[in-house]
PAZAPA-4460 file (N, C-alpha, C; in steps of 0.05 Angstrom, whole numbers, plus 32768, in hexadecimal, padded with zeros to 4 digits):
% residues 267
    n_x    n_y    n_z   ca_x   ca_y   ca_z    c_x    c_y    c_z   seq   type   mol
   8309   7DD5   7331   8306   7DF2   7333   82FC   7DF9   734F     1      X     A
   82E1   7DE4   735C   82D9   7DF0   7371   82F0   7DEC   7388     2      X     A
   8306   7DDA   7383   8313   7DD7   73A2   832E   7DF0   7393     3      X     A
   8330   7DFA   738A   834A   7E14   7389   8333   7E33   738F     4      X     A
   831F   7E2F   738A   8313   7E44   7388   830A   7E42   73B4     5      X     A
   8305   7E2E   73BC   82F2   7E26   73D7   830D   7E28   73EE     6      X     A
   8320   7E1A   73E4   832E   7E15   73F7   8342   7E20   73FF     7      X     A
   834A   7E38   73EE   835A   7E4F   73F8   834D   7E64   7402     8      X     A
   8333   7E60   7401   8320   7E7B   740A   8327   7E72   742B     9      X     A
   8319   7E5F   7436   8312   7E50   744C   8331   7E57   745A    10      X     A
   8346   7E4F   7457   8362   7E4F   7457   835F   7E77   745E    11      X     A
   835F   7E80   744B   8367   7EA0   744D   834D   7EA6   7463    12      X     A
   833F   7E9F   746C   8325   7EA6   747F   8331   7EA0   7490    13      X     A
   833B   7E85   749A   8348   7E75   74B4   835F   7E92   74BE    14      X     A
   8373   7E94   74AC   8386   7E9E   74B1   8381   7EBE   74B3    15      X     A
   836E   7ECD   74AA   836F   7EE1   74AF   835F   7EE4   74D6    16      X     A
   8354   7ECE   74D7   8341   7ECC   74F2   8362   7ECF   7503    17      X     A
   8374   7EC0   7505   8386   7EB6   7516   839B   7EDA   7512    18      X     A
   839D   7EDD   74FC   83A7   7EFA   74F5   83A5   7F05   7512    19      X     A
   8391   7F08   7510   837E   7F20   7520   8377   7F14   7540    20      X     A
   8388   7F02   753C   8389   7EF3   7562   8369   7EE0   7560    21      X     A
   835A   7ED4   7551   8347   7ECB   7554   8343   7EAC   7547    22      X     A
   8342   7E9A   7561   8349   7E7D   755A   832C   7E6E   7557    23      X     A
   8316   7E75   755A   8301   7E68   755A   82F1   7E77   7547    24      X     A
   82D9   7E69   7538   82C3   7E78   752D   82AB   7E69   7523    25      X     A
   8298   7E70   751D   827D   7E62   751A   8275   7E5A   7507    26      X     A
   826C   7E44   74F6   826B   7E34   74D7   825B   7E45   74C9    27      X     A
   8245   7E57   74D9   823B   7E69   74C9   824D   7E8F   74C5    28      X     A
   8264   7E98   74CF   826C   7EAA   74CE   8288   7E9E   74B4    29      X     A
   828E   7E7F   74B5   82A1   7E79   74A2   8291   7E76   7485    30      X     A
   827B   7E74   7484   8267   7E71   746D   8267   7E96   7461    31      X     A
   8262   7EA2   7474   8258   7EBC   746C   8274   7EC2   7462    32      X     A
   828B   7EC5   746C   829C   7ECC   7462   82A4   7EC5   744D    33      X     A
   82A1   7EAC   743E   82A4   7EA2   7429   8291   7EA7   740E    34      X     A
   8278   7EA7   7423   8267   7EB3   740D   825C   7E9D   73F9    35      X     A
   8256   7E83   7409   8254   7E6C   73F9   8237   7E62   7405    36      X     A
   8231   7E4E   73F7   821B   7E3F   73FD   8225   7E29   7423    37      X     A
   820C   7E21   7434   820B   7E17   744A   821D   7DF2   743F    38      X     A
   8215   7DF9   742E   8224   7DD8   7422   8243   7DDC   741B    39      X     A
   824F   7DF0   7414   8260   7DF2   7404   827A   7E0A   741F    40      X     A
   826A   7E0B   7430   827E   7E16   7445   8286   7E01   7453    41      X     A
   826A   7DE5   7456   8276   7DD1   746A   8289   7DC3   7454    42      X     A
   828A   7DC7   7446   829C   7DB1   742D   82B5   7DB6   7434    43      X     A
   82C3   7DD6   7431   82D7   7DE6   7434   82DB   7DDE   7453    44      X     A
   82CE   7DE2   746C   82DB   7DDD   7484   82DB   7DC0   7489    45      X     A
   82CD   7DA9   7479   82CF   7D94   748A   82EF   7D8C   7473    46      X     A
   82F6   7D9B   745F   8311   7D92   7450   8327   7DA1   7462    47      X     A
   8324   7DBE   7471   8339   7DC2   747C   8341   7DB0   748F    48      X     A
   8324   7DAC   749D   832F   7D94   74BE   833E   7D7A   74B4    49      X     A
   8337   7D77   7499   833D   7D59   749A   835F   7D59   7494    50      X     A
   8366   7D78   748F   837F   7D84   748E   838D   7D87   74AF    51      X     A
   837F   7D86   74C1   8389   7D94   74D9   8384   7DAC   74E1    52      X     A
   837C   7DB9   74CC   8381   7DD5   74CB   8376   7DE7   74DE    53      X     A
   8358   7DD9   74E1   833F   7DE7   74F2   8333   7DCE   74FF    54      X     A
   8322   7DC9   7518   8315   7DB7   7529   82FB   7DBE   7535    55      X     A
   82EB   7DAB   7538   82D4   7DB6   752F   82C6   7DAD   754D    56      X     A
   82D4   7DB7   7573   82C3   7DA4   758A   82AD   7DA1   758A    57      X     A
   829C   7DB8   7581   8281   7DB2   757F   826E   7DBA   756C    58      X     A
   8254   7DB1   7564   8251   7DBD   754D   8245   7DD6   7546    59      X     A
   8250   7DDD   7533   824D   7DF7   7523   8269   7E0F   7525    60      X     A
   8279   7DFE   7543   828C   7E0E   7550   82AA   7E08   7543    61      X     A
   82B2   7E1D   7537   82D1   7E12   7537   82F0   7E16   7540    62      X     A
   8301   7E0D   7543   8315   7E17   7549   832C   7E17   7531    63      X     A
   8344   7E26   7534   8362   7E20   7528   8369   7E1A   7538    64      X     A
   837A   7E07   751F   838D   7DF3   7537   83B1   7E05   752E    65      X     A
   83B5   7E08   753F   83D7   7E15   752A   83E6   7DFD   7530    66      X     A
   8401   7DFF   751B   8411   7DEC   751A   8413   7DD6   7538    67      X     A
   841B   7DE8   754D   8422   7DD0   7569   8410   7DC6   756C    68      X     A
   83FC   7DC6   7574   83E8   7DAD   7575   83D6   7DA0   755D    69      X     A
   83E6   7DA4   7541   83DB   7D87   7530   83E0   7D6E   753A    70      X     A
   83EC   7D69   754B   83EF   7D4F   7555   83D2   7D49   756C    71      X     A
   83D0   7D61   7573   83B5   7D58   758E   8395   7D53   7575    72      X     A
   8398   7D66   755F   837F   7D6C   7546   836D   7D7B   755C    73      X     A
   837B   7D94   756C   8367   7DA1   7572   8370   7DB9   7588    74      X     A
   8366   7DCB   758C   8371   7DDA   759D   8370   7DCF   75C0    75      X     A
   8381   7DCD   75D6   837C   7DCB   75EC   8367   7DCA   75F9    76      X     A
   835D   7DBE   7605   833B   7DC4   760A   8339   7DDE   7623    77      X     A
   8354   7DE2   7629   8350   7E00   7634   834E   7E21   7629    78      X     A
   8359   7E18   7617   8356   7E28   7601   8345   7E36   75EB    79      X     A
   8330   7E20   75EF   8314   7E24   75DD   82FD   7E25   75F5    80      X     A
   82F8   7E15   760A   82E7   7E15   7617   82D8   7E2B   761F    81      X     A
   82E8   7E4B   7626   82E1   7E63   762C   82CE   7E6E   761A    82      X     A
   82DC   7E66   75FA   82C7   7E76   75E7   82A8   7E5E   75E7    83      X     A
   82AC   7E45   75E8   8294   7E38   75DA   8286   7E40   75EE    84      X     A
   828B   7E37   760D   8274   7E41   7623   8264   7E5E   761C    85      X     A
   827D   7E75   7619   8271   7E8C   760D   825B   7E87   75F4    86      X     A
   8267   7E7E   75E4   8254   7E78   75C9   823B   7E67   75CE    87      X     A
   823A   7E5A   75E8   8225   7E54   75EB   8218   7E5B   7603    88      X     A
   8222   7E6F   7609   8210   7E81   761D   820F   7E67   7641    89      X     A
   8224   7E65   7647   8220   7E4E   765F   823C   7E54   7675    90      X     A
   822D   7E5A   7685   823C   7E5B   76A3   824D   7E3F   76A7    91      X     A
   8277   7E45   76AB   8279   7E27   76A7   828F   7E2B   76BC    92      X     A
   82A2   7E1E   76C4   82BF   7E1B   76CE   82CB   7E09   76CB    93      X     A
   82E4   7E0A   76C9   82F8   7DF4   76D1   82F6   7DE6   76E5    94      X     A
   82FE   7DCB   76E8   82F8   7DC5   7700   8308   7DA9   7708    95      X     A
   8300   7D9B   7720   830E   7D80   7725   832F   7D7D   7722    96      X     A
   8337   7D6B   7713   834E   7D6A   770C   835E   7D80   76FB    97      X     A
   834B   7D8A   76E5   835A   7D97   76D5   835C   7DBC   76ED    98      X     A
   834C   7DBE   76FE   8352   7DCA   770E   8364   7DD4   771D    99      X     A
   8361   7DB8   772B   8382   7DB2   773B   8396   7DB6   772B   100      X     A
   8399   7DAC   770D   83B3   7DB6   7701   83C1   7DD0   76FB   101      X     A
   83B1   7DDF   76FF   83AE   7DFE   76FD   83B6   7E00   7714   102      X     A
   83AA   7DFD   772D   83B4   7DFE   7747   83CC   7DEE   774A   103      X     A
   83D9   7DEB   773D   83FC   7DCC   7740   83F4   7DBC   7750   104      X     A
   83DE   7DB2   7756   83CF   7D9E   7768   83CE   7D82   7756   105      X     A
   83D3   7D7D   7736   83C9   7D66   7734   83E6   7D51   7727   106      X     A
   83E3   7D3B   772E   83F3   7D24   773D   83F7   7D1F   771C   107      X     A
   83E0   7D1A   770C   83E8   7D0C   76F2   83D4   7D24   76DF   108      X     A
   83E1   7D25   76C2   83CB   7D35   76AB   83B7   7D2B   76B5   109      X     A
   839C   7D34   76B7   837E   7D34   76AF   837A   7D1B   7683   110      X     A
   8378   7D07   7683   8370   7CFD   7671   8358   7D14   765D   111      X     A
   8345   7D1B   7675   8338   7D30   7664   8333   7D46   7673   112      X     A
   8325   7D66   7663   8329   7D7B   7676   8307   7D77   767D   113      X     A
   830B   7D80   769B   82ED   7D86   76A6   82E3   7D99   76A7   114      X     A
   82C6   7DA4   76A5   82B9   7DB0   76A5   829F   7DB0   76B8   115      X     A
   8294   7DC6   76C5   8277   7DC3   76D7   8269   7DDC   76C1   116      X     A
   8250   7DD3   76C9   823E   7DE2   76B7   8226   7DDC   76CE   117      X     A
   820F   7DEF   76C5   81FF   7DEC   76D4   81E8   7DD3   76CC   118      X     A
   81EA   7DCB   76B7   81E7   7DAC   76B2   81FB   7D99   769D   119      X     A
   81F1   7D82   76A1   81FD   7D6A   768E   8201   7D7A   7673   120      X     A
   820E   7D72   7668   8218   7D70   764C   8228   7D5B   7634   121      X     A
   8227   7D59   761F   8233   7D44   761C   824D   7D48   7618   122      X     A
   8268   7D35   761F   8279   7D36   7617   8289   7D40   7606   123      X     A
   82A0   7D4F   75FA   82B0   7D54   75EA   82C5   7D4B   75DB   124      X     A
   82C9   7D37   75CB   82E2   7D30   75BD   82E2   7D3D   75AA   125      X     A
   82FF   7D4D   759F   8308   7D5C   758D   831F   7D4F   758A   126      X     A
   8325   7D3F   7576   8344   7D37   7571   8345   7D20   7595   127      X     A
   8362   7D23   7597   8370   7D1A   75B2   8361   7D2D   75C7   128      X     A
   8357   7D40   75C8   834A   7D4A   75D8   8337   7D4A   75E8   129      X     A
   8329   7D40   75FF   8309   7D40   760E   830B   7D50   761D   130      X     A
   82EC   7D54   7621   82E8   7D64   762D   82CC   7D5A   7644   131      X     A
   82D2   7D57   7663   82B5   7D47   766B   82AE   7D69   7671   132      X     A
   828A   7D5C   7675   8279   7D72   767E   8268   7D65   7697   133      X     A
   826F   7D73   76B0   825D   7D66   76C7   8243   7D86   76D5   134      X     A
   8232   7D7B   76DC   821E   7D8D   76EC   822C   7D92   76FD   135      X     A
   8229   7DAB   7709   822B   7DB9   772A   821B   7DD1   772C   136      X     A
   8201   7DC2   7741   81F0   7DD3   774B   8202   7DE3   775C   137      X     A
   81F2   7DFE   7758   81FE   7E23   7766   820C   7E20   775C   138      X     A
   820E   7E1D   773C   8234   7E26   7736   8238   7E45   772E   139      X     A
   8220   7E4F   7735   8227   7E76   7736   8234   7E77   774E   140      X     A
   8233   7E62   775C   823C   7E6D   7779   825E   7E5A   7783   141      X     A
   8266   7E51   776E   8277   7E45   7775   8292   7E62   7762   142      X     A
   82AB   7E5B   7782   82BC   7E75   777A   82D3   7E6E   7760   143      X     A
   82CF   7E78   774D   82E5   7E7B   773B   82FB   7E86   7738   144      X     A
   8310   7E86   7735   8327   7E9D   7727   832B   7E97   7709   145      X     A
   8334   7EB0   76F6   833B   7EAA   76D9   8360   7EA3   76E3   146      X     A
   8367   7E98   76C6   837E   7E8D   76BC   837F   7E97   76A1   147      X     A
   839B   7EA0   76A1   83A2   7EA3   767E   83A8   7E89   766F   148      X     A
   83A1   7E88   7658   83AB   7E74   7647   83B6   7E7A   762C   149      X     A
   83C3   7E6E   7618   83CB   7E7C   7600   83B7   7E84   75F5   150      X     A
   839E   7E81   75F2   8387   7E8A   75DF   8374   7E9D   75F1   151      X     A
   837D   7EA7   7606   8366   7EB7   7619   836F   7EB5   7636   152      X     A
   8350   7EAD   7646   8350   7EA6   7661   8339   7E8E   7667   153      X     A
   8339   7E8B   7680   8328   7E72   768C   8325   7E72   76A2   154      X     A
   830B   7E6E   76A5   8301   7E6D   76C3   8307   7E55   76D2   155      X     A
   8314   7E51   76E7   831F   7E3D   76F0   8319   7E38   770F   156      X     A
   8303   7E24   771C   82FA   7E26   7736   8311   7E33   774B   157      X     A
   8316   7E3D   7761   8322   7E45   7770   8334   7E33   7782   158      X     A
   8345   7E2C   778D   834F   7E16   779E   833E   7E07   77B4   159      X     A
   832F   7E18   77BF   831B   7E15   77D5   8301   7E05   77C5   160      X     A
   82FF   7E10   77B3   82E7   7E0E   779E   82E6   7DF0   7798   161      X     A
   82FE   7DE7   7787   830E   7DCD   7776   8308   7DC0   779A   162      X     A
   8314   7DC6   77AB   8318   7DB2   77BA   82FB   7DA1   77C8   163      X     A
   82E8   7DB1   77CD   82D1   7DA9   77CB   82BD   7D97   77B9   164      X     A
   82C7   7D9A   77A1   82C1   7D95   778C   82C8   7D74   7785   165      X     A
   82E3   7D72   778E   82F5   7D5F   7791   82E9   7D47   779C   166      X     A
   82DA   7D4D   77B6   82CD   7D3B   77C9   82B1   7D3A   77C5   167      X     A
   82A5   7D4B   77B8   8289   7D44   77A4   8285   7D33   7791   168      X     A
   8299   7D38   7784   82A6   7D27   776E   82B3   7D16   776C   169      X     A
   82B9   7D0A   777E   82D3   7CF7   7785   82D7   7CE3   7771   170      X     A
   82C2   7CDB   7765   82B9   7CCA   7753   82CF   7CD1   7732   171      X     A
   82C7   7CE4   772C   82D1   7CF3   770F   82E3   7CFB   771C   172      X     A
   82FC   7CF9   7732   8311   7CFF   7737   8329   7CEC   7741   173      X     A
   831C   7CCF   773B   832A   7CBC   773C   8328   7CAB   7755   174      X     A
   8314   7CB0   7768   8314   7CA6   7780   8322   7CB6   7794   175      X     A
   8313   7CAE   77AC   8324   7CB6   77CA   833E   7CC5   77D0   176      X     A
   834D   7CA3   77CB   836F   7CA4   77C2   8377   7CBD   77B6   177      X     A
   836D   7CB7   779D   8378   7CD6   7786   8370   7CF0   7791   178      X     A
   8359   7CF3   77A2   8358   7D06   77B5   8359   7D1F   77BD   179      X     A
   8368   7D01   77CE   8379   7D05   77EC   8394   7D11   77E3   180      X     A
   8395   7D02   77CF   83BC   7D09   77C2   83BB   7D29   77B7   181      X     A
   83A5   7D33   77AC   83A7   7D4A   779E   839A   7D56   77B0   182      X     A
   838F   7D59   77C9   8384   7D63   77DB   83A0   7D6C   77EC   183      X     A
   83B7   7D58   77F3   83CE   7D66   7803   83DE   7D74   77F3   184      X     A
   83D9   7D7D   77DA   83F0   7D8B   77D3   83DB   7DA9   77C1   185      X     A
   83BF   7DAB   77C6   83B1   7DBC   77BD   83AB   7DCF   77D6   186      X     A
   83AD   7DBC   77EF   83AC   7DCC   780C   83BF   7DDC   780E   187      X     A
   83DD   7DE7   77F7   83EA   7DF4   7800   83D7   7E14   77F7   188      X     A
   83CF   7E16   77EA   83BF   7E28   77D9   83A3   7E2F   77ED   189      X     A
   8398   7E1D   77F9   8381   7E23   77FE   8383   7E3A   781D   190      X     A
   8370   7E4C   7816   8363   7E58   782F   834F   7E56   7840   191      X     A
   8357   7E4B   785B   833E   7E45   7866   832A   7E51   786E   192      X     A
   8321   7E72   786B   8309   7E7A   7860   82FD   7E7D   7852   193      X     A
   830B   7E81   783D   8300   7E73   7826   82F4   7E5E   781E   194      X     A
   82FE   7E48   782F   82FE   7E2B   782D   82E5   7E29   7834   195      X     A
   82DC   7E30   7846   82BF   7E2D   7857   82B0   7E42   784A   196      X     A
   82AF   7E56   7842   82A3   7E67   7832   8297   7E54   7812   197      X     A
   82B1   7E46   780E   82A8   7E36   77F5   8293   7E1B   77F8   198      X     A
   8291   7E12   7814   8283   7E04   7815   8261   7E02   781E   199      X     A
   825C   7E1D   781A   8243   7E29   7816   8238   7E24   77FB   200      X     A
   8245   7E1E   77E6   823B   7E1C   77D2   8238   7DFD   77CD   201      X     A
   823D   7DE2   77E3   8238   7DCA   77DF   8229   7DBF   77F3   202      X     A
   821D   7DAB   77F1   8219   7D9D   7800   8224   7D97   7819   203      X     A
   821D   7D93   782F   822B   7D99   784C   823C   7D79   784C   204      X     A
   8236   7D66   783C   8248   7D4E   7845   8262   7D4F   783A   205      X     A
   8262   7D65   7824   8272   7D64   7816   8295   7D79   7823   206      X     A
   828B   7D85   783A   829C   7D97   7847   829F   7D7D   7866   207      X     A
   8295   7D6F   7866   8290   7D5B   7881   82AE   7D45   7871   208      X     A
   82A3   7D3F   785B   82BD   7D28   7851   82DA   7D3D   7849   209      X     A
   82D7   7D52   7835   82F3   7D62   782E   82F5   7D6D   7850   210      X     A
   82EE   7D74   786B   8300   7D7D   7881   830D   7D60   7888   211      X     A
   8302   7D45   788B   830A   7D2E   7891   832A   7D25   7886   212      X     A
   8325   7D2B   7862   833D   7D21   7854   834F   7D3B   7856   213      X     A
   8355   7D56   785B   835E   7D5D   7861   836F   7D5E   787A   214      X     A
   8363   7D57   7890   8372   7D4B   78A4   837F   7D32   78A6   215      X     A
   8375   7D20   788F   8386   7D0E   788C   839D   7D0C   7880   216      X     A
   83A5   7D26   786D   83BE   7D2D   7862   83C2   7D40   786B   217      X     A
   83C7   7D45   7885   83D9   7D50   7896   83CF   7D6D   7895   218      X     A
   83BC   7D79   7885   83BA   7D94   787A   839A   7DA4   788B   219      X     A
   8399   7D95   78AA   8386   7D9C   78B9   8379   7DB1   78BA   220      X     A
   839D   7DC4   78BC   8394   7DE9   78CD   8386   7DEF   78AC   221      X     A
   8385   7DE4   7897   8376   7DF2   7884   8360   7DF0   788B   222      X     A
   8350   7DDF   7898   8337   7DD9   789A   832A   7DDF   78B5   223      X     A
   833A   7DF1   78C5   8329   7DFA   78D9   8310   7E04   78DE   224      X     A
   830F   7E1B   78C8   82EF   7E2C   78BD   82DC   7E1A   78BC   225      X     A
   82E8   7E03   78A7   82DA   7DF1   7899   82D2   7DDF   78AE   226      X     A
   82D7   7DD9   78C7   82D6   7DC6   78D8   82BB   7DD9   78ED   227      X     A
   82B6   7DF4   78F2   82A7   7E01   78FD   8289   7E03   78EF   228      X     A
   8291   7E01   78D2   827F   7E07   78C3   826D   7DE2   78BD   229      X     A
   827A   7DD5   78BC   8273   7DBE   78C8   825E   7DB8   78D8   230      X     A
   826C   7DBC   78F3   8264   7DBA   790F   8249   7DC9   7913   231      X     A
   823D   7DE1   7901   822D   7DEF   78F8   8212   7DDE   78E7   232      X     A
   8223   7DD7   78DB   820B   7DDC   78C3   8208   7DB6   78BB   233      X     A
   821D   7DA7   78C8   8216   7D84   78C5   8201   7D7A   78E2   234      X     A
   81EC   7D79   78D5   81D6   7D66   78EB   81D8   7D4E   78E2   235      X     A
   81E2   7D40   78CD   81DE   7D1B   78C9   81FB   7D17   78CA   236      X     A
   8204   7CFC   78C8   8220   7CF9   78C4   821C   7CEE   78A8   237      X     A
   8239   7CF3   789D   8238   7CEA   7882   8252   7CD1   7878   238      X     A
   824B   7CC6   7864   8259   7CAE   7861   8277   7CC1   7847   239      X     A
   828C   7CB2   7854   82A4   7CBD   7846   82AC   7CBD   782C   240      X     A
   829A   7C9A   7821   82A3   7C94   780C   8280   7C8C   77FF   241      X     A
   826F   7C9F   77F3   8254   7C96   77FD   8246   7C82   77EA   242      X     A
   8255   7C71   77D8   8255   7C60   77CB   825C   7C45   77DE   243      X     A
   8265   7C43   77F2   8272   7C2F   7802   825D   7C29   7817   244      X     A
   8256   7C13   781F   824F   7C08   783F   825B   7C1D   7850   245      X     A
   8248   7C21   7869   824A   7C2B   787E   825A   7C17   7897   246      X     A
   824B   7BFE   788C   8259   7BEF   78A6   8277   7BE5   78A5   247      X     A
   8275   7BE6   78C4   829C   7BE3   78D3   82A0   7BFD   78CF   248      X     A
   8294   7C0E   78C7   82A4   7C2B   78BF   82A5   7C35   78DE   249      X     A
   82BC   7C4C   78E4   82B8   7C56   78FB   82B0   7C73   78F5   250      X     A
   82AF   7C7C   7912   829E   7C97   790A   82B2   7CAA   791A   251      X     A
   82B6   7CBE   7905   82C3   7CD8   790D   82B3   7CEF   7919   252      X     A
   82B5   7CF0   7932   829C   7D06   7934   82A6   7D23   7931   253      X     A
   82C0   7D2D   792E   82C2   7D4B   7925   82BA   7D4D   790C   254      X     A
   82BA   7D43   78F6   82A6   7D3B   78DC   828D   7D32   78DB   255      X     A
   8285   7D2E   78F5   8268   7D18   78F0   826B   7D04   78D0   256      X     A
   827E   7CF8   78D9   8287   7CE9   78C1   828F   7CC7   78C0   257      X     A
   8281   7CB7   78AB   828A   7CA5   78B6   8294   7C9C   78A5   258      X     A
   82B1   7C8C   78AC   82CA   7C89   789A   82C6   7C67   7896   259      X     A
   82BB   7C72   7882   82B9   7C51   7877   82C5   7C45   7854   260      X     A
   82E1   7C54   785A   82EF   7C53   7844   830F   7C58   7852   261      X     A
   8321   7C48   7849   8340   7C3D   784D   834F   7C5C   7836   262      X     A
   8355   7C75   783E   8361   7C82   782C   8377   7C83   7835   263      X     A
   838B   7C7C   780D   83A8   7C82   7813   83AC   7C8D   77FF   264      X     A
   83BB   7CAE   7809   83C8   7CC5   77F1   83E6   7CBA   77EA   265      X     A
   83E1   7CCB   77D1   8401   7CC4   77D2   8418   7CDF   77D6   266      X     A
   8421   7CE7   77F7   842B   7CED   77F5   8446   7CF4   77FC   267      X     A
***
């Protein structure tokens, strides 16, 4: 009796949410609507998920999944990300790779989507879906644009923004190589006052190595600003690859930079 009476309620709740354009909602607003005990709402949603039906990235948070992505068991992680950050009250962006893809900058899918927040967080698996979470100090000050998506919009770092980001990060972006490769085809997008404008919000080595690899993929005149702004504001030299030995490296001095890393893009 309790699963004909539980499980069409849960079902007619799901579907009237999606009715009305609304793909996410909270374990305690699917409880109230049901009108059931804290035990007996998780009973009903942990039977729909195990249906597909609904996915659960984080807790207390849920999503519908509609027919096309029962195969992923979860909505896009672009797609939900806008509301949970909202739902949890946190300043966030797109960023790195999944960035660049937005910008037609990236070489291969992103394995998972990225995220900056103004601190650590833990990870996201939902179904086939991840989601990383990395820190970026001043991220009020780093420039965004929105993007539409089928469930809303998304804040998505800026070209200038991502590209900086890129060489901060080089690490969570695949290395150097991987780059450099999404660095010459993201330079068609970027503005070079902007570019230098965006590098106010990083660390100064970090505009010393992205003007370097920029000129190394042929995409210099982007980095003119960025080469003044440099020349400004770099008093140490900085290492290219800063995980690597310094020595045999040579030194670039329009970067105050010392290249002590072999990069090859692919382009």
């Amino acid at each position: 009796m309790r699963n004909t009476v539980q499980q069409p309620n849960i079902r007619n709740f799901v579907s009237s949410l999606a009715a009305g354009g609304r793909y996410f909602f909270a374990s305690q607003e699917a409880r109230s609507a049901l009108g059931v005990s804290p035990a007996a709402a998780k009973l009903a949603l942990n039977r729909m998920a195990k249906q597909g039906g609904i996915a659960s990235p984080a807790r207390g948070f849920y999503v519908t999944v509609p027919p096309e992505y029962r195969n992923l068991g979860c909505l896009p992680a672009d797609q939900f990300i806008p509301a949970l950050m909202t739902r949890l009250g946190l300043t966030y962006y797109a960023g790195l790779l999944s960035a660049a893809q937005y910008h037609g900058a990236a070489h291969h899918r992103p394995q998972e989507f990225q995220v900056f927040l103004a601190r650590n967080r833990r990870p996201i698996q939902c179904g086939r879906v991840r989601v990383a979470f990395m820190a970026r100090k001043r991220i009020a000050d780093v420039a965004v644009q929105s993007f539409n998506t089928p469930r809303g919009t998304i804040l998505v770092s800026t070209p200038e923004a991502t590209a900086i980001d890129l060489v901060g990060y080089q690490h969570h972006a695949g290395g150097l190589d991987q780059v450099a490769t999404i660095l010459s085809e993201l330079a068609e997008t970027i503005d070079p006052g902007k570019l230098a404008a965006a590098a106010r919000s990083a660390p100064v080595p970090w505009a010393q190595r992205l003007g370097y690899l920029l000129e190394h993929v042929a995409a210099g005149k982007k980095a003119a600003a960025l080469k003044a702004y440099v020349h400004k504001h770099a008093r140490l030299p900085a290492l290219l690859s800063p995980g690597a030995p310094r020595a045999d490296s040579r030194r670039d001095d329009d970067w105050n930079l010392y290249v002590n890393a072999d990069v090859e893009a692919e382009i």
